[in-house]
VEXDREN-2710 file (C-alpha; in Angstrom, 1 decimal):
% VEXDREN-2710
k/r/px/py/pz
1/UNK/-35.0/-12.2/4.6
2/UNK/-36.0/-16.0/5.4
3/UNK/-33.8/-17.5/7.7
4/UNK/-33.1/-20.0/5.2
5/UNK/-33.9/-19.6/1.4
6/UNK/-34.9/-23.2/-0.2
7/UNK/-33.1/-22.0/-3.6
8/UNK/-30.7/-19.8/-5.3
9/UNK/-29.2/-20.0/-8.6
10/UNK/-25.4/-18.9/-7.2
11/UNK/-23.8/-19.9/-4.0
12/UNK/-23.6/-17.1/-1.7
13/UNK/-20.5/-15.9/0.4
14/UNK/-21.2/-13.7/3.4
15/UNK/-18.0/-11.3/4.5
16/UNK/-18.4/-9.7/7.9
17/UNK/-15.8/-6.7/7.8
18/UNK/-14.7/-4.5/4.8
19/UNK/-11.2/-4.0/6.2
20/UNK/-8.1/-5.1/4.1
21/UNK/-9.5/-8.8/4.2
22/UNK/-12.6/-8.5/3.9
23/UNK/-12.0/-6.2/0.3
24/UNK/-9.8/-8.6/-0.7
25/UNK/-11.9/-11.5/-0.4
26/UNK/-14.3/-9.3/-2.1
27/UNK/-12.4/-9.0/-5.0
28/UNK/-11.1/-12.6/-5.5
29/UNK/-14.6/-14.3/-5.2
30/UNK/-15.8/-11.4/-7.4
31/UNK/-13.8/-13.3/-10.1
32/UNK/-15.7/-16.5/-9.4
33/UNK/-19.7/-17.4/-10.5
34/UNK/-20.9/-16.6/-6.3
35/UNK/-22.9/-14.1/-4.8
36/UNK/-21.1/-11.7/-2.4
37/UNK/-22.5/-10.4/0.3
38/UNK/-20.6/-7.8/2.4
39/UNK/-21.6/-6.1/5.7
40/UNK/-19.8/-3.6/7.7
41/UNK/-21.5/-1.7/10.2
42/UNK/-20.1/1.1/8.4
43/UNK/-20.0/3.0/5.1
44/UNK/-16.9/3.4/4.5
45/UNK/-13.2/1.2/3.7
46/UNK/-10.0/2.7/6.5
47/UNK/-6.6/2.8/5.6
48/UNK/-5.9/2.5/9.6
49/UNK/-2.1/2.8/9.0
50/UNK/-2.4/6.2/8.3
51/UNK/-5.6/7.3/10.9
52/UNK/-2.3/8.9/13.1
53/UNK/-2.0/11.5/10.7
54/UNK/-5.7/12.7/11.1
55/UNK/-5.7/12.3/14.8
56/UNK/-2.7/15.0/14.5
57/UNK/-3.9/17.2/11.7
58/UNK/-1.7/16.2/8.8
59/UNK/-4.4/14.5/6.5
60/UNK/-8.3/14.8/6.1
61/UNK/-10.3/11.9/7.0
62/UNK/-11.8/11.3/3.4
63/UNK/-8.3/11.7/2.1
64/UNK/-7.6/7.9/3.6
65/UNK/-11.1/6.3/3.2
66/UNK/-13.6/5.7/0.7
67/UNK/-17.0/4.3/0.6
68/UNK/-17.8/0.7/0.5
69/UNK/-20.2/0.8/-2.6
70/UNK/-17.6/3.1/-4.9
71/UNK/-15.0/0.3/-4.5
72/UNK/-17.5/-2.3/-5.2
73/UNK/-19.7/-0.8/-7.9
74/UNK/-18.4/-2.7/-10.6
75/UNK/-19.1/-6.0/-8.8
76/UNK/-22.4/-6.9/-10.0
77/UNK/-22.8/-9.7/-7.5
78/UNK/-21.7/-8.1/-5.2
79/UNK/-24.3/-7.1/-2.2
80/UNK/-23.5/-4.3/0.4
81/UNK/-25.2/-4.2/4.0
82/UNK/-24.9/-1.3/6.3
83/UNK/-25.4/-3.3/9.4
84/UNK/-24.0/-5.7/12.2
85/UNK/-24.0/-8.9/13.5
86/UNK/-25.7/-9.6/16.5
87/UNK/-25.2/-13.8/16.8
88/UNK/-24.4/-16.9/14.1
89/UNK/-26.1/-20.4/14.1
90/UNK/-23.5/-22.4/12.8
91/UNK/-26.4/-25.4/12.5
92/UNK/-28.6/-23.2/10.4
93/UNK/-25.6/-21.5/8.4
94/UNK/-27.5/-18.2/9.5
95/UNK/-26.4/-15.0/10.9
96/UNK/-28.8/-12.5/12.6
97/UNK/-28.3/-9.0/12.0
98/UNK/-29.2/-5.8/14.1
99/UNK/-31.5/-4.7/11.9
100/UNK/-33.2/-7.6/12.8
101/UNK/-32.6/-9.5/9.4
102/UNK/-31.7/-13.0/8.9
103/UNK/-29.1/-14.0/6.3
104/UNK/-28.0/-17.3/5.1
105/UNK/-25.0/-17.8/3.7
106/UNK/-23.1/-21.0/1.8
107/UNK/-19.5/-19.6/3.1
108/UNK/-18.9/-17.2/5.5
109/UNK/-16.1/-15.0/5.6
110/UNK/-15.2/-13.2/9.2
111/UNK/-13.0/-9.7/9.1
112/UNK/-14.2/-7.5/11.7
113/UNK/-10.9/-6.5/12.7
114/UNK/-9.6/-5.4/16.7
115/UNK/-10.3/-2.9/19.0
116/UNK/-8.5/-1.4/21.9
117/UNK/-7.9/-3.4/24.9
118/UNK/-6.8/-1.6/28.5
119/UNK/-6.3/-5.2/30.0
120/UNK/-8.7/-5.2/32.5
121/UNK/-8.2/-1.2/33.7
122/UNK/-11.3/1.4/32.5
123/UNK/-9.3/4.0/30.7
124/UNK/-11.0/4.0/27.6
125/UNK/-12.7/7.3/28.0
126/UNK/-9.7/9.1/29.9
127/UNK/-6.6/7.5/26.9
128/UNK/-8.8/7.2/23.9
129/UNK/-7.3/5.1/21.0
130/UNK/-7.3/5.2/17.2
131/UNK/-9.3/2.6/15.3
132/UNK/-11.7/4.7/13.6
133/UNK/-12.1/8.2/11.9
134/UNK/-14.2/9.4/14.9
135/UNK/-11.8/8.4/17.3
136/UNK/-9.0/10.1/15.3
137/UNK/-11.3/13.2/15.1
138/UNK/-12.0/13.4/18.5
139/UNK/-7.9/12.9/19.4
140/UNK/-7.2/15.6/17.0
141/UNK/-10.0/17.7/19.1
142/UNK/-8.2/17.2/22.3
143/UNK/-4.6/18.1/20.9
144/UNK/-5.4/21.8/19.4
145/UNK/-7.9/22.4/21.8
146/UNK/-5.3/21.8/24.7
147/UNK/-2.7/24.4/22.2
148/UNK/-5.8/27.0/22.1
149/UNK/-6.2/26.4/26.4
150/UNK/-2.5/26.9/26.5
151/UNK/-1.8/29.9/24.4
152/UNK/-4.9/31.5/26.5
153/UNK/-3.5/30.6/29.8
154/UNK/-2.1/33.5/32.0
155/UNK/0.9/33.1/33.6
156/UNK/-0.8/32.7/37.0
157/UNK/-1.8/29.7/36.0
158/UNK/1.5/27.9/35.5
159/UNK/0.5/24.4/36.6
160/UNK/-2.8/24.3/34.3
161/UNK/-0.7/25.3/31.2
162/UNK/1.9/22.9/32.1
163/UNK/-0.9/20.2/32.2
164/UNK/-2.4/21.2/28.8
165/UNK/1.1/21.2/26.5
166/UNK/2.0/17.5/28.1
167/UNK/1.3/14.8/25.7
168/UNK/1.1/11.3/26.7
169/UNK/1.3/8.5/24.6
170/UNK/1.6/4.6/25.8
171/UNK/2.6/2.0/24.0
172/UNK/6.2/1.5/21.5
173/UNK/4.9/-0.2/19.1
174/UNK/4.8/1.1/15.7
175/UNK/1.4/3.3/16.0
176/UNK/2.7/4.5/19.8
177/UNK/6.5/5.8/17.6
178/UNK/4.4/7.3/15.0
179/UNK/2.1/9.4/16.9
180/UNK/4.7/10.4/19.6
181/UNK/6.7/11.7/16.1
182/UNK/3.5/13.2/14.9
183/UNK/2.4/14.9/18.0
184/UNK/6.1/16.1/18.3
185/UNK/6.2/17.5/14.6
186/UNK/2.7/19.1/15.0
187/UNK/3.4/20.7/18.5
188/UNK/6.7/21.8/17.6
189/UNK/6.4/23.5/14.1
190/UNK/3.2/24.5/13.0
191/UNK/2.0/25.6/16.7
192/UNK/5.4/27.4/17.5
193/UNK/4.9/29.0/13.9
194/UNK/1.0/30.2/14.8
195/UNK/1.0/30.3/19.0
196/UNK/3.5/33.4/20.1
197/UNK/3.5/32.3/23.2
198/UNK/4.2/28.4/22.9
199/UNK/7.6/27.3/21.7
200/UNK/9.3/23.8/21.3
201/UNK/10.2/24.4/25.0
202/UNK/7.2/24.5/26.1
203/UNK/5.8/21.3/25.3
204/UNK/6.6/18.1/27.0
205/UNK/5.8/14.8/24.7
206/UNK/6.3/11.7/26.7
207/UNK/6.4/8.0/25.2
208/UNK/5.8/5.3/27.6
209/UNK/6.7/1.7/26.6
210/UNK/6.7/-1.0/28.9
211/UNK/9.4/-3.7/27.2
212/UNK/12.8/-2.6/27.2
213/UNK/13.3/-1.2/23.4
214/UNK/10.7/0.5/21.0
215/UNK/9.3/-1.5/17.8
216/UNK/9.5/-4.7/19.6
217/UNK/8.9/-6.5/16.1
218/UNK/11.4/-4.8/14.4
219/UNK/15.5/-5.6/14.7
220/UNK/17.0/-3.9/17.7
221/UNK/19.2/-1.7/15.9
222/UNK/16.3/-0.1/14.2
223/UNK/14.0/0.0/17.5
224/UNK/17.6/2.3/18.7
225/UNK/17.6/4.2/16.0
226/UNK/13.6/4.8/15.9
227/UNK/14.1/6.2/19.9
228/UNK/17.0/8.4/18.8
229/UNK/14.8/10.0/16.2
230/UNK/12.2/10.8/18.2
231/UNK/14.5/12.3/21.1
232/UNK/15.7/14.3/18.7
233/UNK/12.5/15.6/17.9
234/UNK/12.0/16.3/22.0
235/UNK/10.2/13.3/23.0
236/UNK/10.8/11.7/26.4
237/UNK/11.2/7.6/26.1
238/UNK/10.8/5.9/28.7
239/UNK/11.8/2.4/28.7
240/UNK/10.8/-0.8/31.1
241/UNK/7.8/1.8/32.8
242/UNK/4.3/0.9/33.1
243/UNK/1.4/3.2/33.5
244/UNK/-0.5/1.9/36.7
245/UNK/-3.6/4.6/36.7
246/UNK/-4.9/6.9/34.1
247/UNK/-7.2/9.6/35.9
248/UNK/-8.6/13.1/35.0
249/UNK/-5.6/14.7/36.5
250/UNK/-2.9/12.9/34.2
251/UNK/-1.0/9.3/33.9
252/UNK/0.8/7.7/37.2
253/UNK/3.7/6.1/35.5
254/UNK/5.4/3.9/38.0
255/UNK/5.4/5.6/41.0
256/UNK/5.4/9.2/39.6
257/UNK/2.5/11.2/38.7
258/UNK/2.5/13.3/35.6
259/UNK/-0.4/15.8/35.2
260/UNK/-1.6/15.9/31.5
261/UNK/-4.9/16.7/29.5
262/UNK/-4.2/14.5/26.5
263/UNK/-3.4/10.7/27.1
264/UNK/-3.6/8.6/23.8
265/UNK/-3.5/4.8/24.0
266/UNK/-1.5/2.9/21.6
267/UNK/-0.5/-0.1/23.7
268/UNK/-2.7/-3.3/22.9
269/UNK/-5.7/-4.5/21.1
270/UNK/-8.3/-7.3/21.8
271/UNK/-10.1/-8.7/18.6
272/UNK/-13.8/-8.0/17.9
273/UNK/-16.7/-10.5/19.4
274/UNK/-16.2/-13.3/16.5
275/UNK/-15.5/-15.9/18.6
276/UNK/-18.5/-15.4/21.1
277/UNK/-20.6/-15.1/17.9
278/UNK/-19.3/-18.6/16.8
279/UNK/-18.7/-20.3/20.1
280/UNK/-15.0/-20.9/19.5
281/UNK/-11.6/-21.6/21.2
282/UNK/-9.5/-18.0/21.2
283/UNK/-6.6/-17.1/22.2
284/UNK/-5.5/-14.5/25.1
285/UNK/-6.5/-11.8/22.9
286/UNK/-9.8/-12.8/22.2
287/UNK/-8.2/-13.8/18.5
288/UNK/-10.3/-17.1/17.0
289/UNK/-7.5/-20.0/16.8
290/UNK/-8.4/-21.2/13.0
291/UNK/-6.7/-24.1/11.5
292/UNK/-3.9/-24.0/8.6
293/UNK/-7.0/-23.1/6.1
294/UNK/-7.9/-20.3/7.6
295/UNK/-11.5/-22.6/8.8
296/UNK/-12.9/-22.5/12.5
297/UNK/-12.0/-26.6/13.9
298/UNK/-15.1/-28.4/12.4
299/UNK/-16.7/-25.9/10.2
300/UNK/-15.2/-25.8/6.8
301/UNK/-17.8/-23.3/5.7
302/UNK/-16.3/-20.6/8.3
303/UNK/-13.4/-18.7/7.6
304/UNK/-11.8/-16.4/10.2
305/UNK/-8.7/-13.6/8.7
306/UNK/-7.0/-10.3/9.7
307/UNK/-6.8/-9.1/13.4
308/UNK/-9.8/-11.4/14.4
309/UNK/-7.5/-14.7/13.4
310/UNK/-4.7/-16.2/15.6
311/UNK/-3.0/-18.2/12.9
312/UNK/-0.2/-20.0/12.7
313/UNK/0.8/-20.3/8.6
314/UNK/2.1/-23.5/6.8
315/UNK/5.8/-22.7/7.9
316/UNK/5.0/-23.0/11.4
317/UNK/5.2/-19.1/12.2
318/UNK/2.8/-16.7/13.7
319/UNK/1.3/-14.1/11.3
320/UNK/1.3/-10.8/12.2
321/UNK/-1.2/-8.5/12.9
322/UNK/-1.1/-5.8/9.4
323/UNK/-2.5/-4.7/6.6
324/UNK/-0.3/-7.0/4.1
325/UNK/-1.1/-10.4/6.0
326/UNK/-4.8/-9.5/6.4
327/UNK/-5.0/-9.1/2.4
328/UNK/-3.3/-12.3/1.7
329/UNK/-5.6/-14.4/4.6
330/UNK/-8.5/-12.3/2.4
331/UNK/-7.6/-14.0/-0.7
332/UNK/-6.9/-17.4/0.4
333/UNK/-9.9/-17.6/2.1
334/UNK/-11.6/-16.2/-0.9
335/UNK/-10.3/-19.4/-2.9
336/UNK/-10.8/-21.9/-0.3
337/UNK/-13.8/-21.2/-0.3
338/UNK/-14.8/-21.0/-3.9
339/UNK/-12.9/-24.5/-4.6
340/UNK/-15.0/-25.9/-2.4
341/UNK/-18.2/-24.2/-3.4
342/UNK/-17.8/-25.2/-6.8
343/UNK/-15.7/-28.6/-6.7
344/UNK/-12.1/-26.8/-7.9
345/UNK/-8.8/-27.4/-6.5
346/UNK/-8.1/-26.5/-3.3
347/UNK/-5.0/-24.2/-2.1
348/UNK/-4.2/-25.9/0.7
349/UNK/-2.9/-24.4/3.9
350/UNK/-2.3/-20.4/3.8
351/UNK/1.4/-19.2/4.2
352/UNK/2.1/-16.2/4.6
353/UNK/4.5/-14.0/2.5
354/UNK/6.3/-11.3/4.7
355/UNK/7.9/-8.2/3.0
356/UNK/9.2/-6.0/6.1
357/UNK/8.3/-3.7/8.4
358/UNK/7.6/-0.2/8.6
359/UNK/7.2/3.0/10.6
360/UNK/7.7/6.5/10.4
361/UNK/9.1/9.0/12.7
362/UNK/8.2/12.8/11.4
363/UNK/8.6/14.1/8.5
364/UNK/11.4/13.0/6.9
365/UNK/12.7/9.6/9.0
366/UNK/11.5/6.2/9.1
367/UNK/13.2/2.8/9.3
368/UNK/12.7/-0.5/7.2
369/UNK/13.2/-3.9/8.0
370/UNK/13.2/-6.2/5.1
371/UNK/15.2/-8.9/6.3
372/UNK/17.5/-8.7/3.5
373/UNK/17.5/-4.8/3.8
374/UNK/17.5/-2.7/6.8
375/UNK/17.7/1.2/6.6
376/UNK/16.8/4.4/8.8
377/UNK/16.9/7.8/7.7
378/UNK/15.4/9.8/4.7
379/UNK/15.5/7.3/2.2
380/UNK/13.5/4.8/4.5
381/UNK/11.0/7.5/4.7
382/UNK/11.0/7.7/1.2
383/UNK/10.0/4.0/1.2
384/UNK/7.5/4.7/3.6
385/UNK/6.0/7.0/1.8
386/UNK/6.2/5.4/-1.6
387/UNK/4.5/1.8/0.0
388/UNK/2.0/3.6/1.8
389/UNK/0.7/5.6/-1.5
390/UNK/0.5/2.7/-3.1
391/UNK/-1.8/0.7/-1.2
392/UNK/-4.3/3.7/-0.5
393/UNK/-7.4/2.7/-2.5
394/UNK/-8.7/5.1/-5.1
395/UNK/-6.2/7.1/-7.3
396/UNK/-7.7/10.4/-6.0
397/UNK/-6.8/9.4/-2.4
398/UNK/-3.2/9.0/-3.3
399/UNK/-2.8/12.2/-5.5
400/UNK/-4.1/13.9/-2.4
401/UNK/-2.2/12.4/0.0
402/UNK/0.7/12.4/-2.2
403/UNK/0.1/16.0/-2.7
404/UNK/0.2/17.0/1.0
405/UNK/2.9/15.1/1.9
406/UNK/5.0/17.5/-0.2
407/UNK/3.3/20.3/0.7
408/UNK/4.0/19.3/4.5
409/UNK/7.2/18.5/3.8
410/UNK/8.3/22.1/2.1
411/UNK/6.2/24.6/4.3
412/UNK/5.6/22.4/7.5
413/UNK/2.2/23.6/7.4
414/UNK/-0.8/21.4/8.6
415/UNK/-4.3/22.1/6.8
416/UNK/-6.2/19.8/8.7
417/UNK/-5.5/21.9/12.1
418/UNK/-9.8/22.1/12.1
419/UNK/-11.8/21.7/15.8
420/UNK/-15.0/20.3/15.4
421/UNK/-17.5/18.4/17.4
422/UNK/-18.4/18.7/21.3
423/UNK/-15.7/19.6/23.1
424/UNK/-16.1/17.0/26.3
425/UNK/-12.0/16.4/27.4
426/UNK/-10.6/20.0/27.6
END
């Protein structure tokens, strides 16, 4: 492609990023009389709020993702691009693309989402994260092959099966209580039920968070009542610690040193390169600092949304950092950018509509904040579930899902329990 084309008969609207708001700007400005074109360097759209359950065997990867052209196919203008952005000249209204390409664009949209951030320490390869299917996958490897090492182990070697059924995980947030409840579920049930010679009491699950009360976002009484679930499951919360070195022989947490195989990292996120690619102001997170629009300061044609955004919304409060808000900053942007590509009313500044918070703890517990409405227990987890089914995209994905929920939930059985790949942590 030219680096600038001297005519089209549509304007066109590049979206970087086919997360939540990159598909949702999709959709809108598929309503409109614009080209769409939308690049993500890869095939497929995530449904990252459930990536836990594959990292600890409870769902398939394709069960939670789909591919980009399926959920587009009936978008004629729409134009997908399996690529990535290397840099963007503002001036030229240009972006250059790995594959060497050049691509003009009219409007841009930016959605390329977060990744992991250590702060400064270099423990990515020793606490992996999960932000993709392959980083799920390869967490899920770790976690049955350190069950196979320790149902193998003699008893002369005490300390190294010790070391294999201890389970880290750092971080309180919502994603750090979920997997701790996941790992706890998985450990506990189906490998006590297949493994005769592990049992619950074997297995040590520890939750590190570094602030005083789990689910930091959510009301305290539910952050409680989230840490006495999981203790009841058998995990180990531990409150106000900090993990100060991550090595190949465990975690130090404070002062102590506990020896352990599997480490997973749940305790920040930095956003993706956007604002090196446009030169812009961002915040401590690496989050571009857009204006009430959604627009990077001076560039009405840019629009920044989801996890890559810092935005503060028309009532004056910071948006948070899900799934819900990143749809919503999709559209808006969407018709920001259409009303002023085709000289139609503008929407003004975006606000955002919250409508609670959510995480699961196991099988059958979760807790809800809705503002008007908080609840914990089995009919939290019933919301959960419900909300989460819902806004899975394709109606096979949630028959599936919905289908092995209640299989799960009846026989405790895990059919995802599958090794695969290079083994290169156990």
């Amino acid at each position: 492609m030219a680096s600038r084309e001297t005519a089209r008969p549509r304007p066109r609207v590049v979206i970087i990023g086919a997360g939540f708001a990159g598909l949702s700007a999709a959709r809108e400005l598929a309503r409109h009389d614009v080209d769409i074109v939308l690049i993500d360097k890869q095939n497929h759209h995530l449904f990252q709020p459930l990536l836990y359950q594959v990292a600890t065997a409870g769902l398939s990867p394709a069960d939670i993702a789909q591919p980009i052209r399926s959920i587009v196919r009936k978008q004629p203008r729409t134009q997908v691009l399996l690529d990535s952005v290397e840099g963007i000249d503002k001036a030229a209204r240009s972006i250059r693309l790995a594959s060497g390409a050049m691509l003009d664009y009219d409007a841009l949209l930016i959605a390329t989402g977060a990744r992991h951030s250590y702060f400064g320490a270099g423990w990515a390869d020793r606490a992996p994260g999960i932000k993709t299917i392959d980083d799920a996958i390869s967490v899920r490897r770790t976690i049955l092959l350190a069950l196979e090492r320790a149902e193998t182990s003699r008893q002369e070697h005490l300390a190294e099966r010790v070391e294999y059924l201890t389970f880290v995980v750092v971080g309180g947030g919502p994603t750090g209580v979920e997997m701790a409840g996941a790992i706890a579920e998985l450990t506990r049930a189906a490998a006590e039920a297949e493994f005769p010679h592990i049992t619950r009491h074997c297995v040590r699950i520890i939750l590190v968070q570094s602030e005083q009360r789990l689910l930091p976002s959510f009301p305290a009484s539910l952050g409680g009542a989230a840490q006495r679930a999981l203790e009841a499951l058998g995990v180990q919360v531990r409150l106000g610690c900090r993990v100060t070195a991550i090595d190949d022989d465990g975690v130090i947490i404070g002062d102590q040193r506990i020896a352990a195989i599997t480490v997973i990292w749940a305790a920040g996120v930095s956003a993706s390169p956007a604002a090196t690619w446009l030169d812009a102001t961002a915040d401590r997170a690496g989050r571009v600092i857009v204006g009430a629009d959604l627009t990077v300061p001076g560039h009405p044609d840019i629009f920044v949304c989801g996890d890559t955004a810092a935005v503060i919304d028309a009532s004056g409060k910071s948006v948070p950092g899900i799934a819900p808000a990143a749809k919503q900053m999709g559209r808006h942007a969407a018709r920001t950018a259409v009303a002023r590509l085709l000289g139609k009313q503008s929407p003004g500044a975006f606000r955002y509509q919250g409508f609670g918070n959510l995480a699961t703890i196991g099988r059958k517990y979760a807790v809800v904040d809705f503002g008007w409405l908080r609840l914990s227990g089995l009919l939290a987890w019933l919301l959960w579930s419900a909300a989460h089914i819902y806004f899975l995209i394709g109606f096979r994905n949630r028959l599936i899902v919905c289908a092995n929920w209640a299989w799960n939930y009846v026989t405790f059985d895990r059919g995802a329990r599958l090794i695969t790949g290079i083994d290169r942590q156990v």
